[in-house]
N, C-alpha and C positions, 0 to 999 in steps of 0.2 A: 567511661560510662555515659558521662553526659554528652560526649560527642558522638556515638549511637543513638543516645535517643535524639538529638537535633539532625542524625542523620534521616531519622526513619522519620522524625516529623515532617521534613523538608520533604520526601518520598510523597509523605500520604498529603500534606496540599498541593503538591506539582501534581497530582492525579487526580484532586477533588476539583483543583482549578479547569483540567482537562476535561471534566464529569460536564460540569457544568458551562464550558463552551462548546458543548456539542446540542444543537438545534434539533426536532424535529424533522426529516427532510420532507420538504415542501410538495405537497401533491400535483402532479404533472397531468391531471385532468380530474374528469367526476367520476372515475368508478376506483371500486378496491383493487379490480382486478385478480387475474390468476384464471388456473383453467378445472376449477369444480366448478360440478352442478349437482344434479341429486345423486346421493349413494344410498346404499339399499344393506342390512348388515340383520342375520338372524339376533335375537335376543340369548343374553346367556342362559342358558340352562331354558329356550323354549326354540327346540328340543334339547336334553340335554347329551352331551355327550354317548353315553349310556343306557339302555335299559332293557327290559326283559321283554321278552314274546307276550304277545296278551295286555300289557301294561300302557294306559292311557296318559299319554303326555302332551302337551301343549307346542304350538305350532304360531310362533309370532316373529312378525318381524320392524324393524326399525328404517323408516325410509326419513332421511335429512336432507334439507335444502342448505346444499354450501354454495350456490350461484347466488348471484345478485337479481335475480327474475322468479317474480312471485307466481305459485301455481294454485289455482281455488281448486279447491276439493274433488277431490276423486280424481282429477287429471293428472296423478300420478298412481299408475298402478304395477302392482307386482303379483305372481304366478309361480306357484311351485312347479317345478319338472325335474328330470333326471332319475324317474323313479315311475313305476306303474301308480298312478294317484290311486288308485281304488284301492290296491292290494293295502293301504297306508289307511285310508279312510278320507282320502284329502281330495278337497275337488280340483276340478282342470281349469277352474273358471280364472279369470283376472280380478283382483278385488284392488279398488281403490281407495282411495285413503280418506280417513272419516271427518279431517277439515282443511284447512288451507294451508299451504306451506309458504311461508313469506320466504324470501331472499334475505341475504345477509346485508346490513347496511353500515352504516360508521358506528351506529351507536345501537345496532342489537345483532345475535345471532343469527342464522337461519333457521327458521321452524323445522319441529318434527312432528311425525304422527306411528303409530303403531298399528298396521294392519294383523286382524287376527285370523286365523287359519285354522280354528278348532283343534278340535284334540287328534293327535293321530295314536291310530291302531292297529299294529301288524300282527295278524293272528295266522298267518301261515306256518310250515311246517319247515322248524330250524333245526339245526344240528350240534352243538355247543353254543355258535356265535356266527353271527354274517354281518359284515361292515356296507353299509349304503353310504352313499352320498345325497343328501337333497340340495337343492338349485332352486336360488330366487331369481324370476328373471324381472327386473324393474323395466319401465319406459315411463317417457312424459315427453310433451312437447315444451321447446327450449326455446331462448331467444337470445340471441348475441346482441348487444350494444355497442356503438364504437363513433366517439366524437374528436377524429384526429384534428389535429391544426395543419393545414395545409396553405400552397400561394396559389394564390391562383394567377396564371402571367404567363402573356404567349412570349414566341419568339422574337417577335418585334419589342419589346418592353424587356424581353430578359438583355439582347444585344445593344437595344441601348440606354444600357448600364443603369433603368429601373432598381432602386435598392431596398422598396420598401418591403420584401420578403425576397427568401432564398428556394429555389427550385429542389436544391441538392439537400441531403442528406435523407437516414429514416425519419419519417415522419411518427409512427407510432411510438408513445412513451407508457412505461407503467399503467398508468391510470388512464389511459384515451379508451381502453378498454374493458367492458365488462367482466365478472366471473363468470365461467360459461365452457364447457370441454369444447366446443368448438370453435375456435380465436381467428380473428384479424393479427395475425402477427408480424407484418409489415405492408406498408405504405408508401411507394416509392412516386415521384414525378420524374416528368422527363417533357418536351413540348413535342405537339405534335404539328406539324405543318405551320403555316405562318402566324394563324390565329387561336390555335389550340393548344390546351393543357393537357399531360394524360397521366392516368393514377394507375401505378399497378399492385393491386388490393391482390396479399396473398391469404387465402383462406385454410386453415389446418386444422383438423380430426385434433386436438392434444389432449382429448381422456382416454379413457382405456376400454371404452365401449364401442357400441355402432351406431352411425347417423344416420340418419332416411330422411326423405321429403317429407315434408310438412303435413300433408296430408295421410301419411301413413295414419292409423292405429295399432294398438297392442294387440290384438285379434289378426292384425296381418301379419303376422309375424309366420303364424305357424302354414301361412299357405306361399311355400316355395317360389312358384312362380311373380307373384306380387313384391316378396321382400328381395328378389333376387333383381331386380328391375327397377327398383326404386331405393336401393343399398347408394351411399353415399352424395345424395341429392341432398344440397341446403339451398333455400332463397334467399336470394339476396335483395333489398332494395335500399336505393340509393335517396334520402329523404332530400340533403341538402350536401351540397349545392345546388339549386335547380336550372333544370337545365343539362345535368351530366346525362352523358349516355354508354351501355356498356353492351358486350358484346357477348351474349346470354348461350345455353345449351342449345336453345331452340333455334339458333341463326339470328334473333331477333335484336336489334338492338334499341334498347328503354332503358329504364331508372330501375325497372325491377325487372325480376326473372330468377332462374335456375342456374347451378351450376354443376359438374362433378366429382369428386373429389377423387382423385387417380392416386393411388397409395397413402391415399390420406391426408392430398394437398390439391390446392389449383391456387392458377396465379389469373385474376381478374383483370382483365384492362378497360376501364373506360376514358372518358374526353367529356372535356369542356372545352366552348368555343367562347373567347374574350377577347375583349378588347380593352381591358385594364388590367393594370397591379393593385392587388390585395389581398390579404389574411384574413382563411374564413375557416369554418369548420366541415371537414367533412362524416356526414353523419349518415352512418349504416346501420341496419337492421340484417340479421341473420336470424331465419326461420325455420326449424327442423323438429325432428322427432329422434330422441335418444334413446337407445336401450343398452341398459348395463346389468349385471349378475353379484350374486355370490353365492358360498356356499357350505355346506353344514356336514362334516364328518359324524356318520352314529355307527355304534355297534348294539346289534340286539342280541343278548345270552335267551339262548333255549329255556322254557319255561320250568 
């Protein structure tokens, strides 16, 4: 007996000792990182599940910021469809949200707000029961953040044998970048000509919405030709290094500019021209317009 229980004691300190050498691991830049931004979710029971022909039920919905990019008020809006809005009582319009949605930080969540959508009311003509579906469709405009550690260092300094940074490996870690559905998900170097450095910045859609240019709004959505033309366009600008130049949608090569996102990805190339070895930060801004959905199963019984 006694040597069971000095078995099981010896167990549980060889595991507390283990508990307790295990650290924190150490953040590998300034953001939290990951790939949310805002989601958009009906409230339970507004509408609820259920109800009858004729009977006035509530229409609300819940929109949260899980990015790290704060949104002031109203610039996030959401839109009932999927349904004839009149036959319901519900209007077409976009309504935005009644105050500010902060970003998620180290030491608080990301805000929410609750847009309200009035009472709906289907007074049409049922037959036992008919199952609809309603549709929220959210947008905001978004902003990616991203401060990788890069070298900066031409070929002449990489060949001779320069060791004060490394050319090779990914440069993006965890935290280089923001939370945000559309990511910087690698950062590769490589040198270009005798005096240049070049980055290839790959940029990826990874939520489960749609991106547009910057300049879209919510209201463009519903006019075809507009969202069909401007569907996967992010900006991109290049803050720091100065100096880098990239090679944009428009044939243009600068710090800032467009790109496209072809199935949901593009790979960036720009350059810098050096004439030293050093460790610096490169720091990007991604600029777009997101739109994401959900949606609400009902059944109406005959009055």
């Amino acid at each position: 007996m006694k040597k069971s229980l000095l078995l099981v004691f010896s167990i549980s300190l060889i595991l507390f000792m283990g508990a307790c050498d295990k650290t924190p691991e150490k953040p590998t830049g300034p953001f939290i990182g990951g790939t949310s931004g805002v989601s958009v979710e009906f409230m339970t029971s507004a509408p609820p599940s259920q109800f009858n022909q004729g009977e006035s039920v509530p229409v609300r919905v819940i929109v949260k910021n899980k990015g790290e990019e704060d949104l002031v008020e109203g610039n996030a809006k959401v839109r009932i469809y999927g349904v004839k809005n009149e036959n319901f009582g519900l209007t077409n319009n976009y309504l935005g949200t009644p105050g500010n949605l902060r970003g998620v930080s180290g030491v608080a969540e990301g805000g929410e707000q609750r847009i309200d959508f009035g009472n709906l009311n289907y007074n049409l003509d049922i037959v036992n029961s008919e199952d609809f579906t309603l549709h929220a469709r959210l947008c905001y405009p978004y902003k990616t953040r991203a401060k990788v550690d890069v070298c900066v260092k031409s070929i002449v300094a990489e060949e001779s044998g320069e060791s004060v940074c490394t050319l090779t490996g990914e440069k993006v870690t965890k935290n280089s970048v923001s939370s945000a559905p559309v990511q910087i998900t690698s950062v590769k170097e490589d040198t270009r000509g005798s005096s240049e450095v070049r980055f290839d910045i790959t940029i990826e859609n990874k939520g489960l919405g749609e991106v547009f240019t910057q300049e879209m709004q919510c209201e463009d959505y519903e006019n075809d030709e507009f969202r069909l033309s401007n569907e996967d366009v992010v900006g991109v600008k290049i803050i720091n290094p100065i100096g880098v130049k990239c090679a944009f949608l428009d044939g243009e090569e600068d710090d800032e500019g467009e790109i496209a996102l072809v199935a949901g990805k593009d790979v960036l190339s720009c350059w810098l021209n050096t004439e030293e070895a050093y460790e610096d930060k490169l720091d990007i801004t991604l600029s777009y317009f997101y739109f994401d959905k959900a949606a609400k199963d009902v059944t109406i019984f005959e009055r």
